[in-house]
N, C-alpha and C positions, 0 to 999 in steps of 0.2 A: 219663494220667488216664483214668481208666475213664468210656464211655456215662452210664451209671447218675450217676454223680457229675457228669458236663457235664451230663447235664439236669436234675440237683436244681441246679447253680449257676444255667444259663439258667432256670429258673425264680423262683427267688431270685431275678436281676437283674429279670426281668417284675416281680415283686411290687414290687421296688423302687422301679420306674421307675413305675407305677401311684402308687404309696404318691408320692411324690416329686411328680408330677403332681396328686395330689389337694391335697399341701400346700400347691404353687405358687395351685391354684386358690381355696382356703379362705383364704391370706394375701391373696390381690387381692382379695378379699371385706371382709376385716377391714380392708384398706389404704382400700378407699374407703368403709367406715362411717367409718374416723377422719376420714379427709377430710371426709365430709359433717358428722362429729360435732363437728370445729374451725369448717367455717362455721357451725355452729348456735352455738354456744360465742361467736363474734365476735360473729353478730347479737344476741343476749343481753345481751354487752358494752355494745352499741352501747343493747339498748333501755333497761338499764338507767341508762345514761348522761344519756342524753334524760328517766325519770322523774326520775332525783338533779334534773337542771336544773327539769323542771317542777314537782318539791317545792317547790325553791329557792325557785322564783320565785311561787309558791303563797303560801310561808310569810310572804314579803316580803309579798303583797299583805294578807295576815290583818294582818301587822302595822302596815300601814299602815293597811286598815281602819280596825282598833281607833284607831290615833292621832286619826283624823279624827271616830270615833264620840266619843272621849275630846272633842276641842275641841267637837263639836255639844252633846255633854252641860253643856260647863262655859258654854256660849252660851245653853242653854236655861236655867238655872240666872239667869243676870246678865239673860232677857229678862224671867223670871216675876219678878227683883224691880225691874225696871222700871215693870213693868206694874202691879206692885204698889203703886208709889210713884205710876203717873199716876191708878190708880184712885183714892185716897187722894185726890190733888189734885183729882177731877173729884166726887167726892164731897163734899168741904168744897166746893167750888162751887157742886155743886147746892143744898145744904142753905143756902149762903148766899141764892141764887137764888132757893130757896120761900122763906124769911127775908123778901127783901127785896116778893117778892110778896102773901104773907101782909100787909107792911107798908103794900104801894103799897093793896090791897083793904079793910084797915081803913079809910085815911087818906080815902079814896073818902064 
């Protein structure tokens, strides 16, 4: 083998060995974006996880809400004609009341 061609290969092997070393260096870069890029991916998992539950448990309380609002409504509902029906009573009373006072005052 001729000078001239061992130092075109020994160089060639230098580029290679360069080139080879930078690839090693550029994968260990990429190896631990992934790395960092799955625990970012898990914690995601995890926070998405935790809102589904807090939805959940959100929508539960909405609907419960509502139910409770629903029975206060139908309670305000049976108290206004309650109240309706005592008013009536307290009314015919009264009226009997001035009636019988009007009566006691003539009789007078």
């Amino acid at each position: 083998m001729s000078e001239e061609r061992f130092d075109h290969i020994e160089k060639m092997m230098v580029q290679l060995i360069q080139m080879v070393g930078h690839n090693n260096a550029v994968t260990e870069e990429l190896r631990q974006d992934v790395t960092g890029l799955k625990q970012d991916v898990v914690g995601l998992k995890q926070d998405i996880a935790t809102l589904d539950t807090k939805l959940e448990n959100g929508f539960a309380d909405i609907v419960n809400m509502v139910s409770v609002l629903g029975e206060k409504v139908d309670k305000i509902e049976t108290t206004q004609a309650h109240h309706s029906d005592v008013l009536d009573v307290l009314a015919t009373r009264t009226t009997r009341q001035e009636a019988e006072i009007q009566g006691l005052k003539r009789a007078k």
